[in-house]
MDTraj code that builds the backbone (N, CA, C; nanometers):
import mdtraj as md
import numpy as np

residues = "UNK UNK UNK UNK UNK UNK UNK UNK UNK UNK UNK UNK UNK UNK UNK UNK UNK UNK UNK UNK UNK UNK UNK UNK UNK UNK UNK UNK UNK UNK UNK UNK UNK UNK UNK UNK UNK UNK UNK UNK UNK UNK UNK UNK UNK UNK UNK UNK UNK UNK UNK UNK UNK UNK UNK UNK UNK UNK UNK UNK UNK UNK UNK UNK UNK UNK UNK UNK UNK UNK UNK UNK UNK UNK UNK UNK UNK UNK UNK UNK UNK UNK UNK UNK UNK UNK UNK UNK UNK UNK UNK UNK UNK UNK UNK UNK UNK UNK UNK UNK UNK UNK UNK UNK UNK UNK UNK UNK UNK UNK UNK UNK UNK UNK UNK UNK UNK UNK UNK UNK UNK UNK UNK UNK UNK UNK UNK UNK UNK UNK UNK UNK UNK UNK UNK UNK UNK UNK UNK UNK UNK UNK UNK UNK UNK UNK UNK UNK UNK UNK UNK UNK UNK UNK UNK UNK UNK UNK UNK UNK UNK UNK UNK UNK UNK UNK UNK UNK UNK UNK UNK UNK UNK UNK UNK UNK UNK UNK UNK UNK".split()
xyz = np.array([
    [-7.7757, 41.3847, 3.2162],
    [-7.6361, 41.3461, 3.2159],
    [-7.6133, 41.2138, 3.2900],
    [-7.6788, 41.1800, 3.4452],
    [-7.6737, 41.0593, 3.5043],
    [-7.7090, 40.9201, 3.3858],
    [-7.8217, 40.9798, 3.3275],
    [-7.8720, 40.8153, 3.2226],
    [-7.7542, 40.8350, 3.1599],
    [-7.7145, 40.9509, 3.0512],
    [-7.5754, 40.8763, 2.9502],
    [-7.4713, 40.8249, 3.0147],
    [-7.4530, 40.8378, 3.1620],
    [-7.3063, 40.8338, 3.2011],
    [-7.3536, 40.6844, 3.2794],
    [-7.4507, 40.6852, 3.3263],
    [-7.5111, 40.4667, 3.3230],
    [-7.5126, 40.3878, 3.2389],
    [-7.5490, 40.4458, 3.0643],
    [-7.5046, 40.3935, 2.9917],
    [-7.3824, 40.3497, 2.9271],
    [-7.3092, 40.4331, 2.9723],
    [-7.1550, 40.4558, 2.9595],
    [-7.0753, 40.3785, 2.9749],
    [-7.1118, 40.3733, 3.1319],
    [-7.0373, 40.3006, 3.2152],
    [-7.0943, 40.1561, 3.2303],
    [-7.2215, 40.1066, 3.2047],
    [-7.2799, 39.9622, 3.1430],
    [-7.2459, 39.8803, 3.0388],
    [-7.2100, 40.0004, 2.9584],
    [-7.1545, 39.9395, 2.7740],
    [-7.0234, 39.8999, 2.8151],
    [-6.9575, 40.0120, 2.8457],
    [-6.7947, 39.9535, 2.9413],
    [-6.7949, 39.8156, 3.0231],
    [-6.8482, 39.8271, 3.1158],
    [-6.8627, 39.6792, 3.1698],
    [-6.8882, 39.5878, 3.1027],
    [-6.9961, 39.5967, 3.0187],
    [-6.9906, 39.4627, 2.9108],
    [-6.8895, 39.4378, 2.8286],
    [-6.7992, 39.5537, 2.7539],
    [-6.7203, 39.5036, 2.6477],
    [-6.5979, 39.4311, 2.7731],
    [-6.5875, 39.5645, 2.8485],
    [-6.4873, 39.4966, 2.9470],
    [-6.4625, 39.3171, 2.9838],
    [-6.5850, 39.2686, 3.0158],
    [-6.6101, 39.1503, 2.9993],
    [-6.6038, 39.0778, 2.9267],
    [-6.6727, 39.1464, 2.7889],
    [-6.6694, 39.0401, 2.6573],
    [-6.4888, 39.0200, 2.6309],
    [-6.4306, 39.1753, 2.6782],
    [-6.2743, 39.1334, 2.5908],
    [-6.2062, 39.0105, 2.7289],
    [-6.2303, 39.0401, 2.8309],
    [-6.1417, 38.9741, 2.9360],
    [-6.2244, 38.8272, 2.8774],
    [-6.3009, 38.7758, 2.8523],
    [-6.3617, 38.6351, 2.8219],
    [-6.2814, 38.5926, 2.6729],
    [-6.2723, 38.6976, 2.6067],
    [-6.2259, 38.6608, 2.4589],
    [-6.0672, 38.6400, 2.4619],
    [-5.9636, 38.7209, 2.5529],
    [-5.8312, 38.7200, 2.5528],
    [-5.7596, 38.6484, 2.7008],
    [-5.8581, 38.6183, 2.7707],
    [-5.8279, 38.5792, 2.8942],
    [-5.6745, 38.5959, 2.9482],
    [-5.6626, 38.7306, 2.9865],
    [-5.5455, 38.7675, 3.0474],
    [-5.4832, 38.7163, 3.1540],
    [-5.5637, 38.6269, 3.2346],
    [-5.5187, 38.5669, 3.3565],
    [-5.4438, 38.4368, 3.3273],
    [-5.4825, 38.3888, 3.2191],
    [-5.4075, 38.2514, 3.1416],
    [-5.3092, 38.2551, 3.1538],
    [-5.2716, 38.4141, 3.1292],
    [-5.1312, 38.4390, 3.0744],
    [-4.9963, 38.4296, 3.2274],
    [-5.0577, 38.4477, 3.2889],
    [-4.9921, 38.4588, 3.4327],
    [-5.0094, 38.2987, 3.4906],
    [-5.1271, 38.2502, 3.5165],
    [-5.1272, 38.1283, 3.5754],
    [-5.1086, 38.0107, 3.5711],
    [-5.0129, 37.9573, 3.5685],
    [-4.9667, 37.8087, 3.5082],
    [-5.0688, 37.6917, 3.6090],
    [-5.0692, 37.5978, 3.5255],
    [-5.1449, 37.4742, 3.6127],
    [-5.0674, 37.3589, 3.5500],
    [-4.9515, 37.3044, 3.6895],
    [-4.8830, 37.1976, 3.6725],
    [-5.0230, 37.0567, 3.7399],
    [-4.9403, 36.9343, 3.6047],
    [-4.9833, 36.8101, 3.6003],
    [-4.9096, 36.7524, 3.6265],
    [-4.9239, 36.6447, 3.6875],
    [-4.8901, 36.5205, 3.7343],
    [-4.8958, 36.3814, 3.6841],
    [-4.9491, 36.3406, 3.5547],
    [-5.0470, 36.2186, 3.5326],
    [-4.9090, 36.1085, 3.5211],
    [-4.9593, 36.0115, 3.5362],
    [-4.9029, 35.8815, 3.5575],
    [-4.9178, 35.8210, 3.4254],
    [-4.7862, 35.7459, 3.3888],
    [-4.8176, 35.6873, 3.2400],
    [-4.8795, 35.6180, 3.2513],
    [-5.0386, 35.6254, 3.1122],
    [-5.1039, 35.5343, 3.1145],
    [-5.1975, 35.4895, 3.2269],
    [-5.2278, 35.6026, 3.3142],
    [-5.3152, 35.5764, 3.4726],
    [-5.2873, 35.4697, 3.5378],
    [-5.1133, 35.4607, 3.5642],
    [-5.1288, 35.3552, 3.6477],
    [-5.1225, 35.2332, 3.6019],
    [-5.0582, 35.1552, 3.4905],
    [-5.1100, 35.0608, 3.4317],
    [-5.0579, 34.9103, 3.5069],
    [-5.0693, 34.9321, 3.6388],
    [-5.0081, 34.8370, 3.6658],
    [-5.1159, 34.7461, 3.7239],
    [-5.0940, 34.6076, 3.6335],
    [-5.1878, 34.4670, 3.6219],
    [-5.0953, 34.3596, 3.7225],
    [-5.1639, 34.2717, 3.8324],
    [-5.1715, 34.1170, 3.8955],
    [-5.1172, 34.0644, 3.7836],
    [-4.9900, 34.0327, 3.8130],
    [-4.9820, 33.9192, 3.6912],
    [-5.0512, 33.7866, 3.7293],
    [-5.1176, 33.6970, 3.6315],
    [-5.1894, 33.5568, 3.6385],
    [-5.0547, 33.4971, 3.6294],
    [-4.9318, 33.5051, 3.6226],
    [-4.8436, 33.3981, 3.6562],
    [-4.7478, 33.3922, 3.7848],
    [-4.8006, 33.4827, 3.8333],
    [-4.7413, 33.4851, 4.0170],
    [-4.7657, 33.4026, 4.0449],
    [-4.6895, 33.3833, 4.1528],
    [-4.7122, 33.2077, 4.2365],
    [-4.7998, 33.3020, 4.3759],
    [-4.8856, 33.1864, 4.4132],
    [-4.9481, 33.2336, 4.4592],
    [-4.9239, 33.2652, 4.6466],
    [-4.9994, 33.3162, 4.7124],
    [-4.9247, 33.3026, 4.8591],
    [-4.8958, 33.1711, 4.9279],
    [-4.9558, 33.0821, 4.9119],
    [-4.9590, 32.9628, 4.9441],
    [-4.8612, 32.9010, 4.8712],
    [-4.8132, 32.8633, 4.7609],
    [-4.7005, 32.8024, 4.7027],
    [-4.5561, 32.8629, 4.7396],
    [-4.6125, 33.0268, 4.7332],
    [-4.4092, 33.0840, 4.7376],
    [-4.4304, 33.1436, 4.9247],
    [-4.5156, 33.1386, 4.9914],
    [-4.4818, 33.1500, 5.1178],
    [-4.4651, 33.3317, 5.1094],
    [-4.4888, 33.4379, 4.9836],
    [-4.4711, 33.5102, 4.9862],
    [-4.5710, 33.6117, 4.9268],
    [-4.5653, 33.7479, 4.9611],
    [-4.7176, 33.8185, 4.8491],
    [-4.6475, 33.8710, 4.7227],
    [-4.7879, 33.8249, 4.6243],
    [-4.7900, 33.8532, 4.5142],
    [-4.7215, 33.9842, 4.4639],
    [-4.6733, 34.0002, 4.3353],
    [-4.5647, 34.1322, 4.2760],
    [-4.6499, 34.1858, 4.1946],
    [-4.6474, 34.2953, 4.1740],
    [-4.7063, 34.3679, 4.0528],
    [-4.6636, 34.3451, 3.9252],
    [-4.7268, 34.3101, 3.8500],
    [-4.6678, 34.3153, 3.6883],
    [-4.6340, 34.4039, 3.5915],
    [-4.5098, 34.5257, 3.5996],
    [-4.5059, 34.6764, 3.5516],
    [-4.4838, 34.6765, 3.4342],
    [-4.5266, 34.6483, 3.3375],
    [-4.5367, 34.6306, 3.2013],
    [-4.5085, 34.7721, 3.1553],
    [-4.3857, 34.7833, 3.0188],
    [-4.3893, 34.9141, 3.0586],
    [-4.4247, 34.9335, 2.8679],
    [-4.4912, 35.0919, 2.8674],
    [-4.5580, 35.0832, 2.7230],
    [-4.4474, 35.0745, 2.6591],
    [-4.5166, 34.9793, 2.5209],
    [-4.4014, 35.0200, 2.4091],
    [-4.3751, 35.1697, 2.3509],
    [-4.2604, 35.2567, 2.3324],
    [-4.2522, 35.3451, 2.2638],
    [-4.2777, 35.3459, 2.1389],
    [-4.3616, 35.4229, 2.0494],
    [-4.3197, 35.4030, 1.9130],
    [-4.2598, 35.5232, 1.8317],
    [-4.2656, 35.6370, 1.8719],
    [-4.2419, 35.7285, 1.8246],
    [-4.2057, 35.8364, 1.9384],
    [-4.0860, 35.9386, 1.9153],
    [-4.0837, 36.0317, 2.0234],
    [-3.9950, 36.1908, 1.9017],
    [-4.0182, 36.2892, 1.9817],
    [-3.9775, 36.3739, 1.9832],
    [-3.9319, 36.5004, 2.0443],
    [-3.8206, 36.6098, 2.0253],
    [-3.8595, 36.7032, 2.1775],
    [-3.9270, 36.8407, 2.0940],
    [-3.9733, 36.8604, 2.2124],
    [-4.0382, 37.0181, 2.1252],
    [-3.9459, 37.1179, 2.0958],
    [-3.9969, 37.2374, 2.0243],
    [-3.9500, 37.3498, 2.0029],
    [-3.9904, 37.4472, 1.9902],
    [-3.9747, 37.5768, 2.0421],
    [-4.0399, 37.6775, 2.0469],
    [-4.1019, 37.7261, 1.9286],
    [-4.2332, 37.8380, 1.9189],
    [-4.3324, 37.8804, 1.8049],
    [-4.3375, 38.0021, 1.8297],
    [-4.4808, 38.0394, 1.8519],
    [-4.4980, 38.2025, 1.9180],
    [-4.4792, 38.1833, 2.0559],
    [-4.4939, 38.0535, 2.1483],
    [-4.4039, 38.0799, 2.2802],
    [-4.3134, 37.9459, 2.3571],
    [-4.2480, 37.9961, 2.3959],
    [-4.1273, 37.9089, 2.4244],
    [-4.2471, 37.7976, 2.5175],
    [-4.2043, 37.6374, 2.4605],
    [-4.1995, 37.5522, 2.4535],
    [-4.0965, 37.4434, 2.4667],
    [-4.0932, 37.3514, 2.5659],
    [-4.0025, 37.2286, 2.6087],
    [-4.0629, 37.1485, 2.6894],
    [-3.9718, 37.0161, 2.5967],
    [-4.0093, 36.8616, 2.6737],
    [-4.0634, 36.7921, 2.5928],
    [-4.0655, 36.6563, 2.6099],
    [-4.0759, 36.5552, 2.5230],
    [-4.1677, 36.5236, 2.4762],
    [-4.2609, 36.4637, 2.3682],
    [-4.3933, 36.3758, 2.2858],
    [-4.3428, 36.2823, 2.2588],
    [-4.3918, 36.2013, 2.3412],
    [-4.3962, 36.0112, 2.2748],
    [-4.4902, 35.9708, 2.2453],
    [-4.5347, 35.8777, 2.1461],
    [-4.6229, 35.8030, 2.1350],
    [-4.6205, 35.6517, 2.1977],
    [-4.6718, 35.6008, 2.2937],
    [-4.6840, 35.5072, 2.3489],
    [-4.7847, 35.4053, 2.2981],
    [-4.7700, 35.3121, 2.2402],
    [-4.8630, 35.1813, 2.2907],
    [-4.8433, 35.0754, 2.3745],
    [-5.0257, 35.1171, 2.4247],
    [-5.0228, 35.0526, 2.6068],
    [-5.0502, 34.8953, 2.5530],
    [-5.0475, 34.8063, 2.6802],
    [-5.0660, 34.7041, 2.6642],
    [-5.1817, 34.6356, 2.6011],
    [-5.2599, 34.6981, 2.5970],
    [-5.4102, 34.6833, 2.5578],
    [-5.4597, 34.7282, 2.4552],
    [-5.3464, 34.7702, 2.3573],
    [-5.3575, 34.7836, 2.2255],
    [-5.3769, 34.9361, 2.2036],
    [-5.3940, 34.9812, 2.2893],
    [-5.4564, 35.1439, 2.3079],
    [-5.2967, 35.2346, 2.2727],
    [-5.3202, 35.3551, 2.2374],
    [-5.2262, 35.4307, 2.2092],
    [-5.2336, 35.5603, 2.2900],
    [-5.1266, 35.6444, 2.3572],
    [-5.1440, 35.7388, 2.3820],
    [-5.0142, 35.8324, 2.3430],
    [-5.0027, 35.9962, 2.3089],
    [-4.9234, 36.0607, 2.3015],
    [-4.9279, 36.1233, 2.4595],
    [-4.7866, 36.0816, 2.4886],
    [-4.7420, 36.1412, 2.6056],
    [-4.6110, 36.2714, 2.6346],
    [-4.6771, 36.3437, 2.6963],
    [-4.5758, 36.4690, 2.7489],
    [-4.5139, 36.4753, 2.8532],
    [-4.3770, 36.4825, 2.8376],
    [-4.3229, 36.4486, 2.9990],
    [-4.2077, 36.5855, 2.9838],
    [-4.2037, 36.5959, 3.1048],
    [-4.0693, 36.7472, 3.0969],
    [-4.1900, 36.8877, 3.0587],
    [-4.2557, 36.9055, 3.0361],
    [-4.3491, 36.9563, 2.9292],
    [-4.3304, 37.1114, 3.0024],
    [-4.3296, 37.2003, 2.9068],
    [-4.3290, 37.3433, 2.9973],
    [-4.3831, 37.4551, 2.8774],
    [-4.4866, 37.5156, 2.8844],
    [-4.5340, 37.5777, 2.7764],
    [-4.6122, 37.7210, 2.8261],
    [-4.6013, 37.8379, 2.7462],
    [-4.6986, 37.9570, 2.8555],
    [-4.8310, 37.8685, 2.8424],
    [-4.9469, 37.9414, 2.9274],
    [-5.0982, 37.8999, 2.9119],
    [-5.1291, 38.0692, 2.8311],
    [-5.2612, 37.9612, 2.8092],
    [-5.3397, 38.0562, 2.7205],
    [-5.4907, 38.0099, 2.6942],
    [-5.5715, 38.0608, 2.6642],
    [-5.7162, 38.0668, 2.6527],
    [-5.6962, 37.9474, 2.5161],
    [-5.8151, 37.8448, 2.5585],
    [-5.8579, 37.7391, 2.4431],
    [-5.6854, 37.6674, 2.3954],
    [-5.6116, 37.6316, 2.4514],
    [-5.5156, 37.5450, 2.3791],
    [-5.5003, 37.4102, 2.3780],
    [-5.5038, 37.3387, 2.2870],
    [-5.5157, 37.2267, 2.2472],
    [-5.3679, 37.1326, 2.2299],
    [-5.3773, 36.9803, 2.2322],
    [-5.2898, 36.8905, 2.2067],
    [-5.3059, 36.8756, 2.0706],
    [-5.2315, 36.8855, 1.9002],
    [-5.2437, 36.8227, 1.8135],
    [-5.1815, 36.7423, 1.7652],
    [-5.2280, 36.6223, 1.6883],
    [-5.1601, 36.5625, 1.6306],
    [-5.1229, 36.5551, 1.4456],
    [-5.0304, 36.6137, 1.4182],
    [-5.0555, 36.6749, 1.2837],
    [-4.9518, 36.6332, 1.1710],
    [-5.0873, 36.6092, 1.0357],
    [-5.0067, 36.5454, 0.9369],
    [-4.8949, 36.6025, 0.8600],
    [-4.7840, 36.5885, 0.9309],
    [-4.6577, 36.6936, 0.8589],
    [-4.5430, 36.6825, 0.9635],
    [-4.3924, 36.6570, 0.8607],
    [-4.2815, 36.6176, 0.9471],
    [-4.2751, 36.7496, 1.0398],
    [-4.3046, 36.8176, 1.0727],
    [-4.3108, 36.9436, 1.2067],
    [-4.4212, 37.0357, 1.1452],
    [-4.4170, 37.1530, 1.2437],
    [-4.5098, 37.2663, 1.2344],
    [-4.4364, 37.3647, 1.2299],
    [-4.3883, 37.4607, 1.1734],
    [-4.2975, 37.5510, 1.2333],
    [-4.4153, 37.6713, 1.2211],
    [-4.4804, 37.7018, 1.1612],
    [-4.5498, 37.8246, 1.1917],
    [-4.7116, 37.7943, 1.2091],
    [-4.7711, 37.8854, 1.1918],
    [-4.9679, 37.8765, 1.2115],
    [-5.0272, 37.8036, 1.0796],
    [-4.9470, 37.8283, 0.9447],
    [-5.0515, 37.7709, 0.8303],
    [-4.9964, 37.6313, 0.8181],
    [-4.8855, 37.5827, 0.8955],
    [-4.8670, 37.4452, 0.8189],
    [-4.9253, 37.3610, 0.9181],
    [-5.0089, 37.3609, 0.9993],
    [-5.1024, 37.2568, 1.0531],
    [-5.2147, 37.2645, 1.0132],
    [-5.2681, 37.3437, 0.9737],
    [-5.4353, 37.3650, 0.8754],
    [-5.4036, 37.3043, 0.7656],
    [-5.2780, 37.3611, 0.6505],
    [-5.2369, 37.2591, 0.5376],
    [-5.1945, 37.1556, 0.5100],
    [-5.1856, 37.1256, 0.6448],
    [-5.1207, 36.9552, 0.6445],
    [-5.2517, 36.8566, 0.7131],
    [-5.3348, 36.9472, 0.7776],
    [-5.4409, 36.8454, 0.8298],
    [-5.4038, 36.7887, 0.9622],
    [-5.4779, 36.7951, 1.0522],
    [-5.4808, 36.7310, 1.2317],
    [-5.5714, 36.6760, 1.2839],
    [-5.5420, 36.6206, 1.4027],
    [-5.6349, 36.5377, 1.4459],
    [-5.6358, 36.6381, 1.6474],
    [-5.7397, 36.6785, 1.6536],
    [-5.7140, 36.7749, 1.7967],
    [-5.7269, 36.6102, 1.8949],
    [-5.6566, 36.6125, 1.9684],
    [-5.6368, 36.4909, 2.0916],
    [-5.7416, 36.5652, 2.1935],
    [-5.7547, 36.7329, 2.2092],
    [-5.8180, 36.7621, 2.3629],
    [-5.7245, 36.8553, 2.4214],
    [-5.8096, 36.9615, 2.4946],
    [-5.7407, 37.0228, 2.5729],
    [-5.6258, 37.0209, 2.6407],
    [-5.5257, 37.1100, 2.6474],
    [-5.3917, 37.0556, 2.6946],
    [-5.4523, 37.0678, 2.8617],
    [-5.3841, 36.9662, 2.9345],
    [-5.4828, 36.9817, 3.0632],
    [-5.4045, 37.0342, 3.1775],
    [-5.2695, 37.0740, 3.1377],
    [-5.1590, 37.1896, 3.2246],
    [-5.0739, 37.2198, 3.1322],
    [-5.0101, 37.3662, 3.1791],
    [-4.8990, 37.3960, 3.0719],
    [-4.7777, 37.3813, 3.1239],
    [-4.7681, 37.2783, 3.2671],
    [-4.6836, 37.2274, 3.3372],
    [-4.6896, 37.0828, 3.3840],
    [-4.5695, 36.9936, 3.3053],
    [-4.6065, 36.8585, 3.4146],
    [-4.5901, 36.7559, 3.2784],
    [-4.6610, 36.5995, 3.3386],
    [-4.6258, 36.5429, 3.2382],
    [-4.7920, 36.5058, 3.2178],
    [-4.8231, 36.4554, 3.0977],
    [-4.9785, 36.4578, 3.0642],
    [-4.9968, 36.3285, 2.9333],
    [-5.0830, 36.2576, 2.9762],
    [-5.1017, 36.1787, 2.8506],
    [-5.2666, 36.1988, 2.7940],
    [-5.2568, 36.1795, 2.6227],
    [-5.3582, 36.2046, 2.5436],
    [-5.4074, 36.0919, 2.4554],
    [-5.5449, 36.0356, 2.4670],
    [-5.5405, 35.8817, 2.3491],
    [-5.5233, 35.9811, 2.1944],
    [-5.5414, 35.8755, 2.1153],
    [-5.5031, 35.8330, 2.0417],
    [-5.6229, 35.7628, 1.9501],
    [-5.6981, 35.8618, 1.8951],
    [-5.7933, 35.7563, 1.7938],
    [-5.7667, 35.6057, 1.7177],
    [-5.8009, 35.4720, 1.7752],
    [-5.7841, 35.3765, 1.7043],
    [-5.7471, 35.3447, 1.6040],
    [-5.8277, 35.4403, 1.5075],
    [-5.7661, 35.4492, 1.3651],
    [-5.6713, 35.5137, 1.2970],
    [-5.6195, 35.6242, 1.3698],
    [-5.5755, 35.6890, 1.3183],
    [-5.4270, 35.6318, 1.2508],
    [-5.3835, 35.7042, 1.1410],
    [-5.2949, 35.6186, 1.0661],
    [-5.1606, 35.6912, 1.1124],
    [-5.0914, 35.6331, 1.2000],
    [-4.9559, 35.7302, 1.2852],
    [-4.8243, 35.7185, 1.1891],
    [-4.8641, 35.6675, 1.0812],
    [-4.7338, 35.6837, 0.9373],
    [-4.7596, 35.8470, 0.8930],
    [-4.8819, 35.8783, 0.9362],
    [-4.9351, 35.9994, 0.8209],
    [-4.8953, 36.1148, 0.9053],
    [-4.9187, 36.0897, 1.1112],
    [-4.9334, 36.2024, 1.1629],
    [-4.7839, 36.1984, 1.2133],
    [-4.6664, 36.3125, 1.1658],
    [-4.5714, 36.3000, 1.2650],
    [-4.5364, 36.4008, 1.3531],
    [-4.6245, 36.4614, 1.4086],
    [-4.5621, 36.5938, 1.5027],
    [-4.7042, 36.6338, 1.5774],
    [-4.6200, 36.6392, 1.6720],
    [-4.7501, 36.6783, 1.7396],
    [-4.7172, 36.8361, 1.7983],
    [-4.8266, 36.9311, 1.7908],
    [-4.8022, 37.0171, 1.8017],
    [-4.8979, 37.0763, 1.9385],
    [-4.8738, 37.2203, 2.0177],
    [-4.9358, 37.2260, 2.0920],
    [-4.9991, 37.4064, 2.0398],
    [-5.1609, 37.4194, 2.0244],
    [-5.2168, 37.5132, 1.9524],
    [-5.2917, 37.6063, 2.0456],
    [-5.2951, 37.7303, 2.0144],
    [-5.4130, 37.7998, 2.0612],
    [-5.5446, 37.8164, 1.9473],
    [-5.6257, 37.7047, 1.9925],
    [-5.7114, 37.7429, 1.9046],
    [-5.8129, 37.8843, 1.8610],
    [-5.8715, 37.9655, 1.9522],
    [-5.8868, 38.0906, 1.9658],
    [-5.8109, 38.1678, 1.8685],
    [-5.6979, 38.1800, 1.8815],
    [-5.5905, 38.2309, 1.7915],
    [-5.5695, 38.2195, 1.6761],
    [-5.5927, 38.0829, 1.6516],
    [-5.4817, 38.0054, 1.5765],
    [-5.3405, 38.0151, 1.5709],
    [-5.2729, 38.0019, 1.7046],
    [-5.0987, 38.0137, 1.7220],
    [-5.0878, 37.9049, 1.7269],
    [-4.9572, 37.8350, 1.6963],
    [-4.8838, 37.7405, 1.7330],
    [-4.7770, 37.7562, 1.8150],
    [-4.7880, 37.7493, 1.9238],
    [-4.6989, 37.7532, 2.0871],
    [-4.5761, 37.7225, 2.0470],
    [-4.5710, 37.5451, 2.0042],
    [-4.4732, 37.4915, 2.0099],
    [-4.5082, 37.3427, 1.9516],
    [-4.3940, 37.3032, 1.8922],
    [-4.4323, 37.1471, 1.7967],
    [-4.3007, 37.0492, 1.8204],
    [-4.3676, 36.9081, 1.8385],
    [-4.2171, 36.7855, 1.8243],
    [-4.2217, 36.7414, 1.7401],
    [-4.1439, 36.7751, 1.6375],
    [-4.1285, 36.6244, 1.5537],
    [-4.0848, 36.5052, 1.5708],
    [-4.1760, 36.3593, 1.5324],
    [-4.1709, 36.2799, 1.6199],
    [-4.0702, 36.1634, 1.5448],
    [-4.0013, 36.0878, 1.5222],
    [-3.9272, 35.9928, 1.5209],
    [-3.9292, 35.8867, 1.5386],
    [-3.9122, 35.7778, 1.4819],
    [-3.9047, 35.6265, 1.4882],
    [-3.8392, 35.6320, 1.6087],
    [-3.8884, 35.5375, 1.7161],
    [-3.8103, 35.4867, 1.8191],
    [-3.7562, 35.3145, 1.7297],
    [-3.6409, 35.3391, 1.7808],
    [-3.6216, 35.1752, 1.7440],
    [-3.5391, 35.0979, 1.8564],
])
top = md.Topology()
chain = top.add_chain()
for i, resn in enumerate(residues, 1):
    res = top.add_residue(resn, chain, resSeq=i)
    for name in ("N", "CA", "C"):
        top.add_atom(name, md.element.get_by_symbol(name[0]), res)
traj = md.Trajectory(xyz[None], top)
């Protein structure tokens, strides 16, 4: 009776494990707020400061601020979702989708997408419309920025959505908008 009831209780521990690894219940409780700075900080010396010696004074920072090109606010999916997606291009030609206000549950494997279709409202219309995954969402609190593949053609992608990949849920999606 001791061996079946070691086996028992061994097989238990493993599935126990395998399910807590597969559904990660603690996700569900623990938020991890972000902080990130648009664009890390992008603040460049301008080369047309006068220098200490001419203006008798120290040099200014040059706060260049990204162009917007696109924004949207989110909206709730399978879980309530809020706060803004912009698409920014930085000075350097580089692009990033940025989240600011951002407030979303956590969950095991969820991703930033960027997806070809004026919104997402449920799970099949981002597989049928086609995406581009940006990367792990890196808090489900805070503001967070994501590049932006070079190529990618941002006429095609307009919403960015936020996914559990594991799942396949869709949290929550912005449709994004001409800034003008």
């Amino acid at each position: 009776m001791t061996t079946r009831r070691s086996i028992l209780i061994g097989t238990a521990a493993v599935a126990g494990a395998a399910l807590w690894y597969l559904f990660r219940p603690d996700a569900l409780v623990i938020s991890k707020t972000v902080s990130e700075p648009l664009a890390a900080e992008n603040h460049v010396m301008s080369s047309h400061a006068p220098s200490m010696a001419q203006s008798g004074s120290a040099m200014t920072d040059s706060h260049a601020e990204p162009a917007k090109v696109s924004s949207g606010r989110f909206h709730t999916n399978a879980h309530k979702t809020q706060g803004l997606a912009t698409i920014c291009r930085l000075e350097d030609g580089r692009r990033i989708v940025r989240l600011t206000e951002f407030a979303t549950s956590n969950g095991p494997d969820v991703r930033v997408y960027l997806v070809a279709a004026s919104d997402v409202q449920g799970e099949a219309a981002a597989k049928q419309a086609g995406f581009v995954d940006l990367g792990a969402l890196k808090g489900n609190i805070g503001d967070q920025n994501y590049d932006v593949p070079a190529d990618l053609d941002l006429n095609r992608y307009r919403a960015v959505s936020i996914w559990c990949r594991r799942f396949s849920v869709n949290f929550g999606a912005a449709p994004l908008a001409e800034v003008m």
